[in-house]
PDB file of N, CA, C and O in Angstrom:
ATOM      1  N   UNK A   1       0.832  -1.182   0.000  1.00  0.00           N
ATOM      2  CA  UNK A   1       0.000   0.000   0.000  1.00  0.00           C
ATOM      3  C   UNK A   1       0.875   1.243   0.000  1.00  0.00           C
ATOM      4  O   UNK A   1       1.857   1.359   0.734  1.00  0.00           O
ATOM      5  N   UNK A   2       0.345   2.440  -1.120  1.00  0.00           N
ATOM      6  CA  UNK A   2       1.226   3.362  -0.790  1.00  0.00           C
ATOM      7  C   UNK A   2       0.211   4.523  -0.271  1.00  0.00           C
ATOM      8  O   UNK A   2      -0.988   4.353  -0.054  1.00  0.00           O
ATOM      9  N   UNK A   3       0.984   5.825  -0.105  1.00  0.00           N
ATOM     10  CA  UNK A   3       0.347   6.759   0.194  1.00  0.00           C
ATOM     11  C   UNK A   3      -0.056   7.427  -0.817  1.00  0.00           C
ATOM     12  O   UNK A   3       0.588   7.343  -1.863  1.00  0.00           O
ATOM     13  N   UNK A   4      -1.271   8.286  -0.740  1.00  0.00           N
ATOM     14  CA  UNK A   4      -1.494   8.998  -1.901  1.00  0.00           C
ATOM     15  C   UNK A   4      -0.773  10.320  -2.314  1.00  0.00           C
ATOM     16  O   UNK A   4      -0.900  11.234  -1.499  1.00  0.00           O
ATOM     17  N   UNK A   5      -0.001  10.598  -3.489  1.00  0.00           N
ATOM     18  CA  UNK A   5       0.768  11.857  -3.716  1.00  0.00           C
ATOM     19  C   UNK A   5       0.204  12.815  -3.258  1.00  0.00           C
ATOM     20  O   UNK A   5      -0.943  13.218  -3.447  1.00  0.00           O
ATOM     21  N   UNK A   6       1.348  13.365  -2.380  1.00  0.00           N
ATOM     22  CA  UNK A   6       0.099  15.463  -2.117  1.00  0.00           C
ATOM     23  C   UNK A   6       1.379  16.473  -2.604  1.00  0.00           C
ATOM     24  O   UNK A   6       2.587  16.288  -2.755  1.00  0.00           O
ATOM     25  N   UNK A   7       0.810  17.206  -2.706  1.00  0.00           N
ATOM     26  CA  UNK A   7       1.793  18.513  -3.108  1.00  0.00           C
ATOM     27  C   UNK A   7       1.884  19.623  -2.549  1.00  0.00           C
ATOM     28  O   UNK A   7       1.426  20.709  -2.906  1.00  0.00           O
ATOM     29  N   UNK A   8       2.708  19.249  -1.323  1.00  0.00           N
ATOM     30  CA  UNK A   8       2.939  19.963  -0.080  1.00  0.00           C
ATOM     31  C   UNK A   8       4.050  20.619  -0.315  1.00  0.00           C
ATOM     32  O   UNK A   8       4.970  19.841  -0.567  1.00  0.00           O
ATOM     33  N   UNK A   9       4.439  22.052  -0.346  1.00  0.00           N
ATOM     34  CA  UNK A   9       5.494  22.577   0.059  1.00  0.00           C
ATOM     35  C   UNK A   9       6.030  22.942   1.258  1.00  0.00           C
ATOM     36  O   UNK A   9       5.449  23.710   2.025  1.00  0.00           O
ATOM     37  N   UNK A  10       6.634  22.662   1.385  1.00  0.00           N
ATOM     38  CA  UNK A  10       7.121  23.495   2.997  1.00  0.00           C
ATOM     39  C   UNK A  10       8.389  24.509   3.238  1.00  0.00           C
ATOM     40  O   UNK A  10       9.506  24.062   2.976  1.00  0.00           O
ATOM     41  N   UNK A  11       8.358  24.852   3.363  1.00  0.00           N
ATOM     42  CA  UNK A  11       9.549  25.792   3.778  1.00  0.00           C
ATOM     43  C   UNK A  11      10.364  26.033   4.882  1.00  0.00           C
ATOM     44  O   UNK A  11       9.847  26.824   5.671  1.00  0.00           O
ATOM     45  N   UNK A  12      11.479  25.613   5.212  1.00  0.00           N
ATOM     46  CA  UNK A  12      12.280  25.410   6.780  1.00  0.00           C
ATOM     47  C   UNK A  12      12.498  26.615   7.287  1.00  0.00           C
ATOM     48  O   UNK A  12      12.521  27.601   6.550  1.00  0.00           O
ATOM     49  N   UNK A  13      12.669  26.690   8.481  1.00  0.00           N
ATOM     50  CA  UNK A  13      12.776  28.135   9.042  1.00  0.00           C
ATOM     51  C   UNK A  13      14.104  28.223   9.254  1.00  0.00           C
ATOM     52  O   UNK A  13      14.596  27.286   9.883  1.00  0.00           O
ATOM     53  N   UNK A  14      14.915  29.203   8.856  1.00  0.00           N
ATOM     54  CA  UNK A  14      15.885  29.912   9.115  1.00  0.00           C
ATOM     55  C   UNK A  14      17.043  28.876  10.061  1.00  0.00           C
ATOM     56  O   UNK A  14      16.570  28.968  11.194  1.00  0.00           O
ATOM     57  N   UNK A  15      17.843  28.288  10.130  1.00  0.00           N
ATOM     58  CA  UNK A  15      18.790  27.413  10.792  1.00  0.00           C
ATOM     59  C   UNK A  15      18.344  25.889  11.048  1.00  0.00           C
ATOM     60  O   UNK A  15      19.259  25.070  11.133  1.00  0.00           O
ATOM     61  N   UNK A  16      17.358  25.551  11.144  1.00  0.00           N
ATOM     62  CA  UNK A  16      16.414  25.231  10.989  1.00  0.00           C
ATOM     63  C   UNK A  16      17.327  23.607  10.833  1.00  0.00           C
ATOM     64  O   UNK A  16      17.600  22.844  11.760  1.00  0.00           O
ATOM     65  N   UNK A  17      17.669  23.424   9.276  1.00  0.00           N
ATOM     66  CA  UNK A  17      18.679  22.526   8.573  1.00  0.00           C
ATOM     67  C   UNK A  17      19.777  21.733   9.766  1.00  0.00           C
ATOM     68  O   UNK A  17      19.875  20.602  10.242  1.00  0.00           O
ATOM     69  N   UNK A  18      20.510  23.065   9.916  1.00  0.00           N
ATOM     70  CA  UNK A  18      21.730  23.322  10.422  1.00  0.00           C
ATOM     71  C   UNK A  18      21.542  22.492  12.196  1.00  0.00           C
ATOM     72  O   UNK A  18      22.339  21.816  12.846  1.00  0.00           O
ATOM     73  N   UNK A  19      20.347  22.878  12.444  1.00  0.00           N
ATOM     74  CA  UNK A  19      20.015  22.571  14.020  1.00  0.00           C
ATOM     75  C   UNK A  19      19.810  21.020  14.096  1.00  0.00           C
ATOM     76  O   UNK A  19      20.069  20.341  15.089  1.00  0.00           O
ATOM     77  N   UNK A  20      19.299  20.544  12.886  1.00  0.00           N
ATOM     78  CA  UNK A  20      19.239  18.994  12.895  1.00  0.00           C
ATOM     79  C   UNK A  20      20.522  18.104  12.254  1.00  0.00           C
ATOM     80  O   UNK A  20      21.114  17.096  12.638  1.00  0.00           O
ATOM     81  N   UNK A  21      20.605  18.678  11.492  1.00  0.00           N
ATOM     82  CA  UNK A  21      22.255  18.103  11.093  1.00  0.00           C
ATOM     83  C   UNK A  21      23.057  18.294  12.238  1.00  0.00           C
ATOM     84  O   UNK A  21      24.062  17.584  12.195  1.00  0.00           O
ATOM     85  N   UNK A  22      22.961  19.101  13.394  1.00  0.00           N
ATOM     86  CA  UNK A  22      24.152  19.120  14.421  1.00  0.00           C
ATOM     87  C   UNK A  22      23.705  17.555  15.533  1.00  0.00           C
ATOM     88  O   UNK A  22      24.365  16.719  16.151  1.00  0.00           O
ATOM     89  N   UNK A  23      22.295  17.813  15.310  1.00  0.00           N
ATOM     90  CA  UNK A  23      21.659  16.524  16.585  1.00  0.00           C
ATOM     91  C   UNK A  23      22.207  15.252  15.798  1.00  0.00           C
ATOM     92  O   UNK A  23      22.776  14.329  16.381  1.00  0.00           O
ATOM     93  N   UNK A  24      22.003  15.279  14.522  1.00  0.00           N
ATOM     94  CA  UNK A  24      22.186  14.037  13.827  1.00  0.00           C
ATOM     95  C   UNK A  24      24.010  13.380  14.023  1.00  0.00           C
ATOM     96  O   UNK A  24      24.316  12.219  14.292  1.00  0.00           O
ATOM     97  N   UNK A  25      24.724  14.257  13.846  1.00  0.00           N
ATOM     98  CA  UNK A  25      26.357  14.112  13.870  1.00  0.00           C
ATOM     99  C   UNK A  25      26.373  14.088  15.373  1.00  0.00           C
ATOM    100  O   UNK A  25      27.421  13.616  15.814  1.00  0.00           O
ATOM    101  N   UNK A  26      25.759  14.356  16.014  1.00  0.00           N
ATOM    102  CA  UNK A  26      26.041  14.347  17.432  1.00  0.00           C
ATOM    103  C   UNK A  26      25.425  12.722  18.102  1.00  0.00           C
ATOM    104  O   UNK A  26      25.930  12.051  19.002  1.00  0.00           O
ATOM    105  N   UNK A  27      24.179  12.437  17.284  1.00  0.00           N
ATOM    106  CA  UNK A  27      23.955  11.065  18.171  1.00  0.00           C
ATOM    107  C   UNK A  27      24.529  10.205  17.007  1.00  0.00           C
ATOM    108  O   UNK A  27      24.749   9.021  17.264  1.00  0.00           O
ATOM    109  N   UNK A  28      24.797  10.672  15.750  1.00  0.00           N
ATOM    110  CA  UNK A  28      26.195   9.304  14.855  1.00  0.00           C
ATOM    111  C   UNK A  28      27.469   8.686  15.824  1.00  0.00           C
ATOM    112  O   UNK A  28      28.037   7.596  15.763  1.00  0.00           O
ATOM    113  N   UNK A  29      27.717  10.117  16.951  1.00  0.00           N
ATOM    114  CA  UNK A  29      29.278   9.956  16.970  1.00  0.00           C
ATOM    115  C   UNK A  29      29.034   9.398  18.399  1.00  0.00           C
ATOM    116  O   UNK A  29      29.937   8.689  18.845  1.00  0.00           O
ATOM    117  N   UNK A  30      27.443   9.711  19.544  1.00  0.00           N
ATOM    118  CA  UNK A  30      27.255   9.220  20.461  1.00  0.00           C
ATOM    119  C   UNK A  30      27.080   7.628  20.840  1.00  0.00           C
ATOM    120  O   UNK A  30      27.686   6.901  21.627  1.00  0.00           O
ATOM    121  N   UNK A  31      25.922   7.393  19.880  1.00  0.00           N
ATOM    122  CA  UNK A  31      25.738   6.015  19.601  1.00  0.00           C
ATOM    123  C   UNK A  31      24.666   5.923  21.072  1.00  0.00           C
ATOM    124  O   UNK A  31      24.855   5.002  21.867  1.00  0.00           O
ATOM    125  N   UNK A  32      23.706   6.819  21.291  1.00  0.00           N
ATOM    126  CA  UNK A  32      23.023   6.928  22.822  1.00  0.00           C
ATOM    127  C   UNK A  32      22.221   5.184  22.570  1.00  0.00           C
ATOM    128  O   UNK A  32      22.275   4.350  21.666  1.00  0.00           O
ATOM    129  N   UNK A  33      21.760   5.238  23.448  1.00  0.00           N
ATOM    130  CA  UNK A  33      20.969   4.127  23.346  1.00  0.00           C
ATOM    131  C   UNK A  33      19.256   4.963  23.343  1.00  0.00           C
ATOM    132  O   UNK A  33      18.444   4.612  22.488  1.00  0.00           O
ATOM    133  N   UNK A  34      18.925   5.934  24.266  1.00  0.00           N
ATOM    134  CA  UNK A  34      18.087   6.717  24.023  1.00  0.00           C
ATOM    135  C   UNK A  34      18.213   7.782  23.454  1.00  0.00           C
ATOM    136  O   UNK A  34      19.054   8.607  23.812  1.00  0.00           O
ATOM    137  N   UNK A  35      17.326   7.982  22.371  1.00  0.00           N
ATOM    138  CA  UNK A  35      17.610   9.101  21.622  1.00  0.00           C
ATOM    139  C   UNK A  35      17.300  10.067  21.808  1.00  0.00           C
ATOM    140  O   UNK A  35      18.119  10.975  21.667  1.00  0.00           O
ATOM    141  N   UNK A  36      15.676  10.412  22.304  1.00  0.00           N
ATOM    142  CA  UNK A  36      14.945  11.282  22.687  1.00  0.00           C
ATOM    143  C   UNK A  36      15.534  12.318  23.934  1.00  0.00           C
ATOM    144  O   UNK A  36      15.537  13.548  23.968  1.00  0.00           O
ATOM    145  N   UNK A  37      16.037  11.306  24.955  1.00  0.00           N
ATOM    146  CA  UNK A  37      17.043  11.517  26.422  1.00  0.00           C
ATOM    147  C   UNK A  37      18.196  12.156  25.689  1.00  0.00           C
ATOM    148  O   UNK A  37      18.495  13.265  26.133  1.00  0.00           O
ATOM    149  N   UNK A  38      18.989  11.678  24.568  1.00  0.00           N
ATOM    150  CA  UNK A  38      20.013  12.579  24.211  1.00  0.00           C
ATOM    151  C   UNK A  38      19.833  13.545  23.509  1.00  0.00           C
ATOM    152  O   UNK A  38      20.804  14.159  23.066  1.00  0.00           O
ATOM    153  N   UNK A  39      18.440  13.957  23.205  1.00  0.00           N
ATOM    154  CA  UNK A  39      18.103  14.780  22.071  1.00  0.00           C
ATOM    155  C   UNK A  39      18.192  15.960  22.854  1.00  0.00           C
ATOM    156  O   UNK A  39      18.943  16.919  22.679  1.00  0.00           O
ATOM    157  N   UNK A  40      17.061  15.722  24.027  1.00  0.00           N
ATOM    158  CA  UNK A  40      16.677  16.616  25.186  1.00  0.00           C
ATOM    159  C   UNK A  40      18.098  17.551  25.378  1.00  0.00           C
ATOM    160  O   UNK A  40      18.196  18.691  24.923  1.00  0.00           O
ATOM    161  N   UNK A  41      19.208  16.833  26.157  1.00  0.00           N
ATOM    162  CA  UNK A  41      20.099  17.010  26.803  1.00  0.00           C
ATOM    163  C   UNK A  41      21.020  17.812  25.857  1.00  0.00           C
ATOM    164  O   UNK A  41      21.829  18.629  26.296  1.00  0.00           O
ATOM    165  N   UNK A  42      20.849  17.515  24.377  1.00  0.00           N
ATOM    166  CA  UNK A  42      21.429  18.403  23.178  1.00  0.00           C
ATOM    167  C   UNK A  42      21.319  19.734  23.148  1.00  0.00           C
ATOM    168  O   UNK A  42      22.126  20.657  23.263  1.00  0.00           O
ATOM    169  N   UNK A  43      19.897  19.642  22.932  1.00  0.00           N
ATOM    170  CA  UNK A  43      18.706  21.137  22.694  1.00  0.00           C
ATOM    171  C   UNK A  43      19.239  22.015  24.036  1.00  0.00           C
ATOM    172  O   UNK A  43      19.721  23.147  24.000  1.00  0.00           O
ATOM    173  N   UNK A  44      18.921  20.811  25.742  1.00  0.00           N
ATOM    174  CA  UNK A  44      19.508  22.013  26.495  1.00  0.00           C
ATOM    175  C   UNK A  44      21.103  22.639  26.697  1.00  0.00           C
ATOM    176  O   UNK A  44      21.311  23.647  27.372  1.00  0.00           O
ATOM    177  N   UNK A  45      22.030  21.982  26.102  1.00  0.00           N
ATOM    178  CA  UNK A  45      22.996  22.440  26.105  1.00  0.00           C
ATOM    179  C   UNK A  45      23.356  23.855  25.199  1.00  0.00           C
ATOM    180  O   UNK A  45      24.163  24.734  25.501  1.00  0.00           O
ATOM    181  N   UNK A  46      22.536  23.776  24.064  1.00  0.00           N
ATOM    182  CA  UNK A  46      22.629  24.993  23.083  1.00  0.00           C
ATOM    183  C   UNK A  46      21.950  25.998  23.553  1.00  0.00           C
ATOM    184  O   UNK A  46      22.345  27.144  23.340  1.00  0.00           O
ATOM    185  N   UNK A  47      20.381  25.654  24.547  1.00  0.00           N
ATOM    186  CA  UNK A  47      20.131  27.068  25.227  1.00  0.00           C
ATOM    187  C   UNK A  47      20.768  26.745  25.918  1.00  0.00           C
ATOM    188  O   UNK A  47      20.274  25.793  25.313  1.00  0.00           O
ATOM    189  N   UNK A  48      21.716  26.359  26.949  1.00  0.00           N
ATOM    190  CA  UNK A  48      22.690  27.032  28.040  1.00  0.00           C
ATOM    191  C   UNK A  48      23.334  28.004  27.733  1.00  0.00           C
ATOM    192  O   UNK A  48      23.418  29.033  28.405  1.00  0.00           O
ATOM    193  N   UNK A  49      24.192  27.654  26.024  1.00  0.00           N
ATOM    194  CA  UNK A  49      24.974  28.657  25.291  1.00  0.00           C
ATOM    195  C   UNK A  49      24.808  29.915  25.033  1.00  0.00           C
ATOM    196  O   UNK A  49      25.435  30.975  25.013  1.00  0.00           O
ATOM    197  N   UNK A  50      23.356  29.310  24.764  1.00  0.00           N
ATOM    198  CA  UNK A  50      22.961  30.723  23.444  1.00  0.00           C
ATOM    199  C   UNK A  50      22.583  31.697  24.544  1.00  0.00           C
ATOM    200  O   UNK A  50      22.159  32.748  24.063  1.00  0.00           O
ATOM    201  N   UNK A  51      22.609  31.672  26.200  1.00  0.00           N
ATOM    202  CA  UNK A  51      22.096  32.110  27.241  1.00  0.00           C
ATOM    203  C   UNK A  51      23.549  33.376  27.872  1.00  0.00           C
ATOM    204  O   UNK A  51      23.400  34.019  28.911  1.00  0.00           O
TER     205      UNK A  51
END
């Protein structure tokens, strides 16, 4: 079964890309066993920064 074609555009917001490509290289090189738990702990480390 497939899905039916839609013709959705979307448009990413501004860093957007950049913010998931960093989580992604970050749990490649972690290897977490939970992802969500390392996702969390990601996100809060960048607002610690950006703080």
């Amino acid at each position: 079964m497939s899905a039916p074609s839609t013709s959705i555009t979307l448009r990413l917001p501004d860093g957007f890309q950049g913010l998931l490509e960093g989580l992604a290289l970050a749990v490649l090189r972690a290897q977490p066993t939970d992802v969500v738990a390392f996702a969390a702990q990601h996100f809060q480390k960048l607002l610690e920064q950006r703080e």
